[in-house]
DOSE-414628 format. One line per 5 residues: their letters; for each residue z, x, y of C-alpha. Coordinates in steps of 0.2 Angstrom, whole numbers, plus 5000, padded with zeros to 4 digits. Layout:
<sites>
a) Z:X:Y | ...
</sites>
This chain:
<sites>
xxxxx) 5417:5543:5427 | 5435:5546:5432 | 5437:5527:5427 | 5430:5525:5413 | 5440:5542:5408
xxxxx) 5456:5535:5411 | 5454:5519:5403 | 5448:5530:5388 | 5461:5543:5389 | 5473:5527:5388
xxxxx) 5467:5518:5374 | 5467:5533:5360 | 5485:5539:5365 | 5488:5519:5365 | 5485:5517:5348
xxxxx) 5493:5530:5342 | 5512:5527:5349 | 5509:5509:5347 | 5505:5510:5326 | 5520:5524:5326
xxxxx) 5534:5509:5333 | 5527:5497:5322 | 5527:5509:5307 | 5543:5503:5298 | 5537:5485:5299
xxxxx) 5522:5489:5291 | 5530:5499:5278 | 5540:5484:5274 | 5527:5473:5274 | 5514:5483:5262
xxxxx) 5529:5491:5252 | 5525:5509:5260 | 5535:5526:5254 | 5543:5535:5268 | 5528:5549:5263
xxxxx) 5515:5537:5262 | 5519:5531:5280 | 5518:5547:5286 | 5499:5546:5282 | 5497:5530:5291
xxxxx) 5499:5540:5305 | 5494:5559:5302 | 5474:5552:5297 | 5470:5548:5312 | 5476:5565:5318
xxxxx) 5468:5573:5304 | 5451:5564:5305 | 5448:5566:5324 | 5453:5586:5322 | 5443:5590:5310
xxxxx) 5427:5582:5319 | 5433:5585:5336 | 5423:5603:5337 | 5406:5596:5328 | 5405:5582:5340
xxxxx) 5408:5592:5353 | 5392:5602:5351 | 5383:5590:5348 | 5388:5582:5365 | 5383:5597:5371
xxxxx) 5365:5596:5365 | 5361:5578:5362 | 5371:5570:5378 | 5389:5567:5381 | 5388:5550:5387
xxxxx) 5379:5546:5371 | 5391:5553:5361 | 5404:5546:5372 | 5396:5527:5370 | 5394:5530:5350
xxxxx) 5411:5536:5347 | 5420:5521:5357 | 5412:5509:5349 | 5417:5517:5331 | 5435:5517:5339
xxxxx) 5434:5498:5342 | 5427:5492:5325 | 5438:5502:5315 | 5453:5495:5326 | 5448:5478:5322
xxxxx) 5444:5483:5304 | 5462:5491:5304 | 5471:5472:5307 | 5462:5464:5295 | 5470:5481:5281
xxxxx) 5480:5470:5269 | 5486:5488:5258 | 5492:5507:5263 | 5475:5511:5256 | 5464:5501:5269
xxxxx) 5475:5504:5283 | 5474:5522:5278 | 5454:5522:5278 | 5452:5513:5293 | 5465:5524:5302
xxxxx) 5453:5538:5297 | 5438:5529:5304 | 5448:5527:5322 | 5449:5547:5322 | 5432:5549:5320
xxxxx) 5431:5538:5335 | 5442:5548:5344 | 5435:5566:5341 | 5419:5558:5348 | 5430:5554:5363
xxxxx) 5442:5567:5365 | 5426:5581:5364 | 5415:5572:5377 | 5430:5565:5391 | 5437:5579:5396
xxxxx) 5418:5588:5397 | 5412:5573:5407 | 5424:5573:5419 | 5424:5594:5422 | 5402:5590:5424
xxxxx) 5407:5579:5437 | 5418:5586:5449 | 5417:5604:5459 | 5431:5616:5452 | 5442:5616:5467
xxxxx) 5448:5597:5461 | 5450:5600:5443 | 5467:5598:5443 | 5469:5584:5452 | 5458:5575:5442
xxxxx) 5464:5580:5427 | 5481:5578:5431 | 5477:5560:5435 | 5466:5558:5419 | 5482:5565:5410
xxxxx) 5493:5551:5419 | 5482:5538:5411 | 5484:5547:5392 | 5503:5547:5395 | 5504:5528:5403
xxxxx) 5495:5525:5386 | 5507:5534:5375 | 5520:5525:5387 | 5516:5509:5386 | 5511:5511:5367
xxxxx) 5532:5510:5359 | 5535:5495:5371 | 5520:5484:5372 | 5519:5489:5351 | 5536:5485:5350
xxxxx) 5532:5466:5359 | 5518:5464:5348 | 5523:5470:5332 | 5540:5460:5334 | 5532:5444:5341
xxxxx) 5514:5444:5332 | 5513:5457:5318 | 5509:5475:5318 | 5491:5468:5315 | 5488:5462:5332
xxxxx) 5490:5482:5340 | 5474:5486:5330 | 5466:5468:5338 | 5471:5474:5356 | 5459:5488:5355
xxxxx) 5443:5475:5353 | 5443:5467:5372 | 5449:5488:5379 | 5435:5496:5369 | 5421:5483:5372
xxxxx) 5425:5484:5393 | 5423:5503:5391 | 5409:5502:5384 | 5402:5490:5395 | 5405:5499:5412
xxxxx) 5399:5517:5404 | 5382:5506:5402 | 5382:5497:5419 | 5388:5511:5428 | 5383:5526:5423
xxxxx) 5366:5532:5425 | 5358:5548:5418 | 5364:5560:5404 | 5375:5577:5405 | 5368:5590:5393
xxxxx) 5376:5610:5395 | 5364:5614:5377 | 5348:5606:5379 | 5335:5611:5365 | 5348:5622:5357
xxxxx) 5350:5619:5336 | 5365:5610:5330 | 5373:5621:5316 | 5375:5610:5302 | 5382:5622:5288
xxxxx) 5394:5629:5301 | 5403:5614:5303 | 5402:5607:5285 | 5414:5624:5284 | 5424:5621:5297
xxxxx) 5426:5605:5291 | 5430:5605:5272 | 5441:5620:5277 | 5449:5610:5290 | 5453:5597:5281
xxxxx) 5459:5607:5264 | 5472:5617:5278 | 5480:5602:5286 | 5480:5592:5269 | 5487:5607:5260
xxxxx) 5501:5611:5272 | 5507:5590:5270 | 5508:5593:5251 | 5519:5609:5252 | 5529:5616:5243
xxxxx) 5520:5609:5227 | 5507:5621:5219 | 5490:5610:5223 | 5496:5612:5242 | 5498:5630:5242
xxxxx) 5481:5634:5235 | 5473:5619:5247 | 5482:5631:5263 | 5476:5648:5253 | 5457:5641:5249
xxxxx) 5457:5633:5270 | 5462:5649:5278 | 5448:5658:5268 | 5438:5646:5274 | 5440:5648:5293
xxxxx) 5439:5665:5288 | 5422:5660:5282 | 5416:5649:5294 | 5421:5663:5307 | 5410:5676:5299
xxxxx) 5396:5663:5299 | 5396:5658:5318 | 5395:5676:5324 | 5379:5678:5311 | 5369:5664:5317
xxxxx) 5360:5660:5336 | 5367:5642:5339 | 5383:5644:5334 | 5394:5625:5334 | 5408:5637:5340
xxxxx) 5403:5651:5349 | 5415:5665:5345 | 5411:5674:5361 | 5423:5663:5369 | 5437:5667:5359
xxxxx) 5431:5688:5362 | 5429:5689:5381 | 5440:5676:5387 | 5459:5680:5383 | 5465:5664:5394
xxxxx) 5453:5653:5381 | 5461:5659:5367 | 5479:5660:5371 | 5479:5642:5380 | 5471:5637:5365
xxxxx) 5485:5642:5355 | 5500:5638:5365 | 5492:5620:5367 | 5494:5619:5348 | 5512:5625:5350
xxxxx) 5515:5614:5364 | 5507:5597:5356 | 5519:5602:5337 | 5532:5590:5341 | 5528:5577:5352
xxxxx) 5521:5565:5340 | 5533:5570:5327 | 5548:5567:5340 | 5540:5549:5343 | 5540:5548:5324
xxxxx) 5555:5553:5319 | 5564:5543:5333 | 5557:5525:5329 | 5565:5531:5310 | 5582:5535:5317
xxxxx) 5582:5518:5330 | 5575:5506:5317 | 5583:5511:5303 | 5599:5522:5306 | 5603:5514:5323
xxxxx) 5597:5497:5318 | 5587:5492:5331 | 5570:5481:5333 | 5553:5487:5336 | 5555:5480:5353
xxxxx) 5572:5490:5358 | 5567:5505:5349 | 5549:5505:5360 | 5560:5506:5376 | 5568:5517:5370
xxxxx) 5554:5530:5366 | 5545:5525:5380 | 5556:5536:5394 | 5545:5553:5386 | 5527:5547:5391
xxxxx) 5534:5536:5405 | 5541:5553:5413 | 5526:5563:5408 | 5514:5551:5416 | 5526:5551:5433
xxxxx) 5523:5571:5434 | 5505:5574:5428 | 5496:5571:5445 | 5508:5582:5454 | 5506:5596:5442
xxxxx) 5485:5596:5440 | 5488:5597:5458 | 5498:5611:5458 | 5487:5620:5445 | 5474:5619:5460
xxxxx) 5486:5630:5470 | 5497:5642:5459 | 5492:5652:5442 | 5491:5637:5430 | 5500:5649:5416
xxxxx) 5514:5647:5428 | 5517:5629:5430 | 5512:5626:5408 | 5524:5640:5405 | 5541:5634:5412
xxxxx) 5532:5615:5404 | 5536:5625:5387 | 5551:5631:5390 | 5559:5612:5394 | 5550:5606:5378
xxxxx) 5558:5620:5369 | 5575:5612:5376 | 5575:5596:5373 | 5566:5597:5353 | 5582:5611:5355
xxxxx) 5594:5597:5358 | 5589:5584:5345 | 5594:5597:5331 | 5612:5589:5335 | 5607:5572:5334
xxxxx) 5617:5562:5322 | 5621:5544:5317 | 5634:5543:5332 | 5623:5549:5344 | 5625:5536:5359
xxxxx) 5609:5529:5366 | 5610:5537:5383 | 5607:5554:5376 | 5595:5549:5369 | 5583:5542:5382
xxxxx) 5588:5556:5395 | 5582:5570:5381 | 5566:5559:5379 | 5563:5562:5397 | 5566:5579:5398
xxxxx) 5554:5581:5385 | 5544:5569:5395 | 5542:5583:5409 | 5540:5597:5399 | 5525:5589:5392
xxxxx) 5519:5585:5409 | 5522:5603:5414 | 5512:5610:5402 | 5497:5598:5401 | 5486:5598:5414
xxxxx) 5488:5615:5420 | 5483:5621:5402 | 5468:5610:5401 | 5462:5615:5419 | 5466:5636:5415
xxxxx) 5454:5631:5397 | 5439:5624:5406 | 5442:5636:5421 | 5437:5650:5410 | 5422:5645:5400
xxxxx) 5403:5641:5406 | 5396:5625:5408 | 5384:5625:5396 | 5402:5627:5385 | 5412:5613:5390
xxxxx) 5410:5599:5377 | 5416:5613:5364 | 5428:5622:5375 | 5435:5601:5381 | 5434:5599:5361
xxxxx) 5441:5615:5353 | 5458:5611:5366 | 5459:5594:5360 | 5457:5602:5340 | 5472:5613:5343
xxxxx) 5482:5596:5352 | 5477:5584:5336 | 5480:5599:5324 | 5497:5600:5334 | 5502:5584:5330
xxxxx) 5496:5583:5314 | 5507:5600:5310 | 5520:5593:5318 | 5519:5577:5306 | 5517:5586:5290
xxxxx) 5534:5596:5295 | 5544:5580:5297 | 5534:5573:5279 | 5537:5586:5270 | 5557:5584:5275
xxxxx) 5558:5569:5270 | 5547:5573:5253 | 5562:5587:5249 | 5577:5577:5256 | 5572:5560:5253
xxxxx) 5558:5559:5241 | 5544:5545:5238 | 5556:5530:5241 | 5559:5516:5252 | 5572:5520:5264
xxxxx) 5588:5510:5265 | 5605:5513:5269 | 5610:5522:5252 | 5596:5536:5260 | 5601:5539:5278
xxxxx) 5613:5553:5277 | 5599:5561:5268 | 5588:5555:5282 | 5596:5562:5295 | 5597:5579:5286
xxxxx) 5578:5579:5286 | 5577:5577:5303 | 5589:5590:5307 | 5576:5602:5299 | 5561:5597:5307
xxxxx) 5568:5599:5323 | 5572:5616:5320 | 5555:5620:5315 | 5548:5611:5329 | 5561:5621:5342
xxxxx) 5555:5639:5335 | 5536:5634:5337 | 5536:5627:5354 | 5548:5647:5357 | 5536:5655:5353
xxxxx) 5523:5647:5364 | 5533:5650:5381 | 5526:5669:5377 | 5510:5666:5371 | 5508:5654:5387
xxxxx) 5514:5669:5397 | 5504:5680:5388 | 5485:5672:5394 | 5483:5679:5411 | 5476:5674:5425
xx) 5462:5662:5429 | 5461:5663:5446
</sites>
């Protein structure tokens, strides 16, 4: 199980800093806006978090490792489907498709793995399952940056075929039986068509602000959470029980600060392959090693902190995490075109612990404070507030470039602007991760 987790946990994360190096070559080659790029990589965020929670529950009553086998093998056909995309469109579409894969993933991993060890090595195994995600997000920028530079951006979305099919192949030789916390229990269709379409008008809304249509998207998606809320405390199968958000206040303030936490590290990732590749006029290649020193350190650390988490508070341990992400998304507010390399990777592995900090010790204080019968939503409603993280945190850094820059392609005449962009986002992303060293602090003791 811890295996076939790890290989998992690497391949999603994978493909996600792989596509974001390799996104201004494939904005030159399908004539992609700055905005419209954006997308390329904030739909597979989006898809996976708003399905994330329904799958879930459904893992939870139908089977995890059925879920689990179902969900990689979407991943892998939409990643080939993904390298054959000849527009923004069908890239796009197929992008979302992968994310549907992935909250079929993400919900059931983490829950298989806590099924399958005794609590007193939680950590640990988590912190080694989280060392596989960031030796994915590692290895994403540079073995991206090879292939996109060598072979095409296409042949990222190839690489996934041989990864997926494996996993799915030793999940079927290998693991026997079925893991089920809600046997016979009623899966709550209405509740998640809510949680869905309000999901999804939320996220979508906040990457069209400040234009009117994405104002009233945000208004008509906080209703309806307000909605689909009201609804799961109503009914007797909930796909969210709201009881865990009522009696357990570690649940619900990791689950925040892992939202908080998760705002910027996709968007730093982001933003930096802009500002190598196009201000600092780098190749895909260069710029990969470049990005690579954040999860290259995170995934150095993680073991050593789910251990630690097995030993002191894990509020701790995530807490002081925050505080050194705070620092270093602090630090690129000052970045500008002068900006020597250096100071740049040794902020990205700053960050890079900070991440690793926080990471494990959160998920282990989550799934410390729920029931069994609760941890494909719990495992699930933690990767939700990550994905809807990292969506937020892309939005932020599109919606900069939609007020600086506009719907163009970026050359030269458009870097100043560029850099202004960035300047904001950072700043946004430096007063959200502040906040979340308190309501880190703030969720008590699991132990």
């Amino acid at each position: 199980m811890l295996l076939v987790a790890m290989l998992t946990f690497f391949l999603f994360p994978f493909m996600a800093s792989s596509v974001n190096i390799a996104l201004p070559r494939i904005g030159v080659d399908l004539s992609l806006d700055a905005v419209t790029l954006g997308w390329v990589a904030t739909a597979y965020l989006l898809a996976s978090a708003v399905l994330l929670v329904p799958f879930g529950r459904i893992a939870d009553i139908y089977g995890r490792k059925r879920v689990f086998i179902s969900g990689m093998g979407i991943f892998t056909i939409a990643s080939f489907l993904a390298g054959l995309a000849n527009s923004g469109t069908m890239l796009i579409l197929f992008r979302v498709l992968q994310g549907a894969g992935v909250a079929m993933l993400a919900g059931t991993g983490i829950a298989l793995l806590t099924s399958a060890f005794p609590a007193n090595e939680r950590g640990k195994v988590l912190g080694i399952n989280a060392t596989a995600a960031y030796a994915g997000l590692a290895s994403g920028p540079v073995l991206g940056g090879i292939l996109t530079q060598h072979l095409g951006w296409n042949s990222i979305f190839f690489l996934a075929l041989p990864l997926g099919l494996a996993v799915i192949g030793i999940v079927l030789w290998r693991l026997k039986g079925e893991w089920r916390g809600a046997r016979g229990e009623k899966f709550d269709v209405a509740g998640s068509a809510i949680y869905s379409l309000a999901l999804v008008a939320l996220v979508y809304g906040f990457t069209l602000l400040p234009a009117s249509t994405g104002v009233w998207l945000v208004v008509g998606g906080m209703v309806g959470l307000s909605v689909f809320a009201a609804w799961e405390t109503r009914i007797g199968s909930p796909v969210l029980n709201m009881d865990l958000f009522r009696r357990s206040k570690t649940f619900t303030l990791s689950s925040v600060a892992t939202l908080l936490e998760y705002s910027p590290m996709l968007a730093v990732a982001f933003l930096m392959s802009v500002f190598l590749q196009y201000v600092k006029g780098l190749n895909p290649q260069s710029a990969g090693l470049i990005v690579v020193a954040m999860p290259a350190m995170a995934a150095l650390i993680s073991p050593l902190a789910g251990r630690l988490s097995d030993r002191i508070e894990p509020r701790t341990i995530a807490s002081a995490g925050m505080a050194l992400t705070t620092t270093g998304v602090v630090i690129f507010i000052f970045l500008s075109e002068e900006t020597p390399l250096g100071w740049v990777v040794g902020n990205m592995i700053l960050l890079g612990l900070g991440h690793a900090l926080f990471a494990s010790p959160n998920i282990n204080a989550v799934m410390s404070s729920v029931p069994d019968n609760a941890y494909g939503v719990a495992s699930a409603m933690v990767s939700t507030m990550r994905q809807i993280g990292m969506v937020m945190g892309m939005g932020i850094a599109m919606l900069m470039f939609a007020l600086y820059v506009g719907r163009v392609e970026i050359t030269p005449q458009y870097y100043l602007l560029l850099m202004e962009s960035m300047k904001t986002a950072f700043i946004i992303l430096a007063i959200l991760c502040f906040c979340g060293i308190f309501v880190s602090l703030a969720r008590g003791k699991v132990r």
